[in-house]
Structures are given as C-alpha cells and as structure tokens.
C-alpha positions as CSV (number, residue, x, y, z in Angstrom):
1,X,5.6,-15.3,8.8
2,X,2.3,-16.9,6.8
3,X,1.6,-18.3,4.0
4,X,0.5,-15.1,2.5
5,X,4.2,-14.1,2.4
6,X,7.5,-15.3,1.6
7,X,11.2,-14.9,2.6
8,X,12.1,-12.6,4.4
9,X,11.5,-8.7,3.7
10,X,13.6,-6.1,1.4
11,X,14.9,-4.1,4.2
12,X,16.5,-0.3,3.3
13,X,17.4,0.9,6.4
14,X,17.8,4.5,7.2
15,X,20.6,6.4,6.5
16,X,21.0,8.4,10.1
17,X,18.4,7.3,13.1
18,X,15.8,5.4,12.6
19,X,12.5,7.5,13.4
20,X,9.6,6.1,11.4
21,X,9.2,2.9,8.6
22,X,7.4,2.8,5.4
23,X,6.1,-0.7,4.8
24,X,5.9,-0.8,0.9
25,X,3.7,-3.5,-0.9
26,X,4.2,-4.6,-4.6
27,X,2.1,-5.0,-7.2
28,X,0.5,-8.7,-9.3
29,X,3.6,-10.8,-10.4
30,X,6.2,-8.6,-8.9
31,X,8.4,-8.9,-5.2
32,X,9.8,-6.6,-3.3
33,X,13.3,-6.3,-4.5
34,X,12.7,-4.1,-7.1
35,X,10.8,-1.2,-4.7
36,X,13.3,-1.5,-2.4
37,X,16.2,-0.8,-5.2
38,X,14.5,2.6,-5.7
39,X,13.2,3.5,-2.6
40,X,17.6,2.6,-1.9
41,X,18.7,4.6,-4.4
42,X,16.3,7.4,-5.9
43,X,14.2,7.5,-2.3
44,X,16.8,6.7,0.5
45,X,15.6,8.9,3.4
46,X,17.5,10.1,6.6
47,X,15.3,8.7,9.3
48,X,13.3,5.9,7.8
49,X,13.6,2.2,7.1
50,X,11.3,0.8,4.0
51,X,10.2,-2.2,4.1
52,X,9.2,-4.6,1.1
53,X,8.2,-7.9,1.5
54,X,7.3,-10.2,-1.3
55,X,4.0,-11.7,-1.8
56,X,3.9,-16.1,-2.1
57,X,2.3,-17.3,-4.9
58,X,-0.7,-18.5,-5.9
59,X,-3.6,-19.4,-8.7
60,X,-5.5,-15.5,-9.7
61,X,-8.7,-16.1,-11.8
62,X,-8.3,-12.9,-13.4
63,X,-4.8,-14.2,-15.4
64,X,-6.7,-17.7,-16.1
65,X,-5.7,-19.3,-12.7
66,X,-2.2,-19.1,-13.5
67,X,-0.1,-19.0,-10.6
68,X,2.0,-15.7,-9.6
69,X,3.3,-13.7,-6.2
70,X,-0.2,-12.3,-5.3
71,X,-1.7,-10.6,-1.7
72,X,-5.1,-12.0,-2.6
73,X,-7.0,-13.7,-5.6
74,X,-8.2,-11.1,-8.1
75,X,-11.5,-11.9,-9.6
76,X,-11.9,-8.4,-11.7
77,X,-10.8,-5.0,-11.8
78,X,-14.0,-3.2,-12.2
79,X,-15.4,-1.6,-9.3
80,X,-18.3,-4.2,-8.6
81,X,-16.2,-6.7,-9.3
82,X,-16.7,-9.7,-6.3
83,X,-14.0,-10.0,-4.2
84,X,-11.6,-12.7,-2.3
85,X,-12.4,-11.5,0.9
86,X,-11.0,-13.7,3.3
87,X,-7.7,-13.2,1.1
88,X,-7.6,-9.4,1.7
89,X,-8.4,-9.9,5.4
90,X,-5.1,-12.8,5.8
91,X,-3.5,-10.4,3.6
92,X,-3.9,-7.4,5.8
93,X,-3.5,-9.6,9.6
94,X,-0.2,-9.8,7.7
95,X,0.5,-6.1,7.2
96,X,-0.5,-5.7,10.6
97,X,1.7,-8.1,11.7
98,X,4.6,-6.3,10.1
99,X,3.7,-2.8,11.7
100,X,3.0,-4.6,15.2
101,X,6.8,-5.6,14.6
102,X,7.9,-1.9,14.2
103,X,5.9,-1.2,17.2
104,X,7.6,-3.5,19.2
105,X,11.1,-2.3,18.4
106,X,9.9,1.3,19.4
107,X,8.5,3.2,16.6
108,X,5.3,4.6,17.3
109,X,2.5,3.9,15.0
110,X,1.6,7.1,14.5
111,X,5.5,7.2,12.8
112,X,4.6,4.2,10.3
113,X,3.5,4.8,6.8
114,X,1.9,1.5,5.2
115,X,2.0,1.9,1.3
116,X,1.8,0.2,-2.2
117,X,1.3,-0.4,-6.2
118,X,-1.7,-1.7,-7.8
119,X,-3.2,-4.9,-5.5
120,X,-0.4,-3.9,-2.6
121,X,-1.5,0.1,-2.8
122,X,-5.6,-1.3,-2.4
123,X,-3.7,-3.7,0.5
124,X,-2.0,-1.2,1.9
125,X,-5.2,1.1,1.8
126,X,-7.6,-1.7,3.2
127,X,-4.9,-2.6,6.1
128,X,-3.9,1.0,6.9
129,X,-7.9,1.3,7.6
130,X,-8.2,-1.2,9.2
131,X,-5.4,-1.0,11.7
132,X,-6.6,-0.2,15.3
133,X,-4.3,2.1,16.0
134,X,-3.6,6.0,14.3
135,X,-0.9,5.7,11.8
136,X,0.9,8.5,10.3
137,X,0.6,7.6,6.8
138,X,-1.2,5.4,4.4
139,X,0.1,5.6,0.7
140,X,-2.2,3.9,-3.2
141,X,0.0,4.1,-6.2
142,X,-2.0,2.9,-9.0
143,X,-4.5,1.6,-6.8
144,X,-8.3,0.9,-5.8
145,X,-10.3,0.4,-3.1
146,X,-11.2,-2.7,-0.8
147,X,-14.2,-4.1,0.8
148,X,-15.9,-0.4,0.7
149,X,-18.9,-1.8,2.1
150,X,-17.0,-2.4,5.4
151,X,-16.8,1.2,5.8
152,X,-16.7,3.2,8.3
153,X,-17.9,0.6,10.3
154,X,-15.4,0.2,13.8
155,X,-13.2,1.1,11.6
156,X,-12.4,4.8,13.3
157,X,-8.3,4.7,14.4
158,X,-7.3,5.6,11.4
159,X,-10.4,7.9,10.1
160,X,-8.4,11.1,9.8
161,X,-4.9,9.5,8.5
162,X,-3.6,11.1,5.8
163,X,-4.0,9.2,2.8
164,X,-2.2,9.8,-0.3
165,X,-2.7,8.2,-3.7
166,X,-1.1,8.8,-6.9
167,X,-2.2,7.9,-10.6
168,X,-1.3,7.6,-14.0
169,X,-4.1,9.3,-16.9
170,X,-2.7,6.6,-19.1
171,X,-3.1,3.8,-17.1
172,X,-4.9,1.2,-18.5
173,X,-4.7,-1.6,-16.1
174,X,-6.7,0.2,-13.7
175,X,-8.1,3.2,-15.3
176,X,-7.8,6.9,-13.3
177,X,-11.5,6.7,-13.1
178,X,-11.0,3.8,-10.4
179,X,-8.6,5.6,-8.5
180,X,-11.0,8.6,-8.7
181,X,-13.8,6.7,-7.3
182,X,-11.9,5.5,-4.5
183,X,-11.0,8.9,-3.6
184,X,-14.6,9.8,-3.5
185,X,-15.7,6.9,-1.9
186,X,-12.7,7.1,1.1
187,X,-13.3,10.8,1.7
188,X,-17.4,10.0,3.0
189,X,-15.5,8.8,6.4
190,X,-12.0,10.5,6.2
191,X,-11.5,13.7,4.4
192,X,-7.8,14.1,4.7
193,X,-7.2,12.4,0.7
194,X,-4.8,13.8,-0.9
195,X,-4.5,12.7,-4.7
196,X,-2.4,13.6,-7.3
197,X,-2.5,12.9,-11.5
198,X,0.6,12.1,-13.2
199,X,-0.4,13.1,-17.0
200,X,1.2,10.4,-19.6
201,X,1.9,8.0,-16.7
202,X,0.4,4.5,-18.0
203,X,0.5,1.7,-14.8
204,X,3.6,1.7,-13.7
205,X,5.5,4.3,-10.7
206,X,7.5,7.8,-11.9
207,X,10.8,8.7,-9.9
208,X,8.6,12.0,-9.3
209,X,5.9,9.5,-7.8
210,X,8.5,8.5,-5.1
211,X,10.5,10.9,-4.6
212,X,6.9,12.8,-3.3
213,X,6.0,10.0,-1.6
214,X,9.0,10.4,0.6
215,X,8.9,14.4,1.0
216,X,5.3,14.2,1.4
217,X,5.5,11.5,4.6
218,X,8.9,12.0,5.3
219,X,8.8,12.5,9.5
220,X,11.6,14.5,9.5
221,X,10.8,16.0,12.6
C-alpha cells in the first residue's frame, strides 16, 4: 500500500459473521505474524477479523541507525523526547487507509477497533485520534503518547472513544510512569480512558492482556 508498510496483512478472520475488525499494530523490530498467531489462537473471536500488518524497514536513531521494521523513526523514549513527525503522520494516513478499506467492505467505523504494542499501541493511539470519523475502539499496550501538542485541536470524531491501554509495572522499555502520563494527558479532551496495571509484567503482552482486549471491545452485539 506505501512505503510505510510491507506485504500484505496477517489476516484472522472471524470465526461466524464478520461484524467489526481490530486493526492490530506491532511493536520496533517485530511484524505482524506473531499478533495474529495469538489473537488466532488464544483471542479468536466470533464476529471479528484482526488485522496485522507489518511495518517496512528502516534506519531508527534511537538503536544507532540500524535498520529494522519500524512505523516511524524513534529519536527517544522520554516524554520530551523530539519526534519524527512527518513519520507518525505517513504512518497513520496508513492506518487510516486500512480502516477506510473496512469501511468500504461494510463495517461501520463505529465497529472498528484500531490497536497496538509499544510504537504501533502510540500509532494506533495517534491514528485512532486522528481519524475523522467515531470509532468504536482504540487499544495502547505498552504504549505512549504522540504529537500531544496537536491536541484537541480538530481533532473531535473520536473525543469520546473509548480508549483502553494496558501496562506492565516492570516494564523497562517504556516505564508505567509513561503510560501514566499519557493517560493523564489523553483524558484533558476525552475522559472515557480506561487503563489497567499488569503487576510483574516487564514490556512484553500477557494472554490476560488479550484475552481482555477482546472481551473488553468485543461487539458482540
């Protein structure tokens, strides 16, 4: 679809009708084959697809310019850290390419959940935003928060989503104290964050952390 992306997607389809899609996004260094094994077989839901598309590579100054699937260059992980913004915002045209696909097959936005882990959960936070229309999910694992300046700004579709994001005490890649600050920091223009603490859990994803991922924005209806 862009340079941004390569191959095509890690698709787990639904097991009965198709009512709503969770676009997953990985994490630095990883693809999407690996979420979409255990969304497959730990998270497999009735009525929606997951989608996991892998990242293309390129140079990230924070690992010495080396060369790795990446959304966006990373510069730093602490919170003033500068940032590649014109990589988040091709990163997250991209995202909100892949939803405006959904939405032309015929599943409402409002029945799309855009999610991730570590750089894809502060993606999928930053594109689920900034997405102009209401969608019925937007999931951080691990994550932090993007271009925070730009907010609320005209930024108001998705103001009242509900936004869940999910964190390890122990991590030490991005430290719980991030992921606090970017519940703090989203809740000044949308109040409906829900985050949980997984005690123990260093930077990495429980089966506990999907399995209430999928109960928790599961559309069963």
């Amino acid at each position: 679809m862009s340079a941004i992306a390569q191959g095509t997607p890690a698709v787990v389809n639904a097991r009965g009708q198709h009512k709503g899609t969770l676009i997953f996004l990985h994490g630095l260094g990883d693809q999407g084959h690996g979420w979409a094994d255990a969304f497959g077989s730990e998270a497999r839901h009735e009525n929606i697809k997951a989608i996991c598309p892998h990242s293309a590579e390129r140079a990230v100054t924070l690992n010495m310019g080396m060369r790795m699937p990446a959304w966006y260059d990373l510069l730093g992980l602490d919170a003033n850290a500068p940032e590649d913004e014109t990589g988040i915002q091709a990163a997250a045209r991209y995202v909100h390419q892949l939803i405006d696909a959904e939405v032309a097959a015929g599943i409402p936005a409002n029945r799309i959940a855009v999610g991730g882990f570590s750089m894809g959960g502060a993606l999928a936070i930053y594109a689920g935003l900034t997405y102009p229309q209401k969608l019925g999910a937007i999931v951080g694992l691990s994550s932090f928060f993007l271009q925070r300046t730009k907010f609320p700004g005209n930024f108001t579709a998705n103001n009242a989503t509900p936004i869940f994001l999910g964190h390890g005490s122990s991590d030490f890649l991005v430290p719980l104290q991030v992921g606090q600050l970017s519940e703090q920091l989203i809740k000044q223009f949308n109040p409906n964050v829900e985050m949980h603490i997984y005690r123990g859990l260093q930077h990495s994803s429980s089966t506990e952390v999907r399995r209430f991922t999928r109960v928790r924005f599961g559309f069963t209806a």
